[in-house]
N, C-alpha and C positions, 0 to 999 in steps of 0.2 A: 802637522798638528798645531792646532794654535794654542796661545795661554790661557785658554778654561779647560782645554784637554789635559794640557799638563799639570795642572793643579786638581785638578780629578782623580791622576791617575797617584800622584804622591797624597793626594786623600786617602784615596782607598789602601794604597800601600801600609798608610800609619796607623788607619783602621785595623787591621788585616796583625799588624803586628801586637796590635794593644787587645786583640780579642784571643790572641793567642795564648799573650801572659796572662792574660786573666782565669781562660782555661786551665792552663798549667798551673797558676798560683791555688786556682779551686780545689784540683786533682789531688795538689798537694796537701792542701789542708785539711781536706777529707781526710785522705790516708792518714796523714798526723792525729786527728781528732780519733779515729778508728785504731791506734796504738794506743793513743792513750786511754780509750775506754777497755782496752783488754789489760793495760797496765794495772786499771783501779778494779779489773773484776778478779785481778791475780791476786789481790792483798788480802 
């Protein structure tokens, strides 16, 4: 492999991790958003 292969492949790696958390932080704030609107339909 040469040095554009490897910088490719820790590209996509960092990619790969940063679309993850982004997933997961969405997920999460849904579901948060989604508690809280059954919290203010309880009151």
């Amino acid at each position: 492999m040469d040095g554009f292969n490897i910088v490719m492949v820790i590209a996509i790696i960092l990619f790969a991790r940063l679309g993850v958390r982004l997933v997961t932080g969405y997920i999460k704030m849904k579901k948060e958003s989604k508690e809280n609107q059954q919290d203010l339909d309880n009151l």
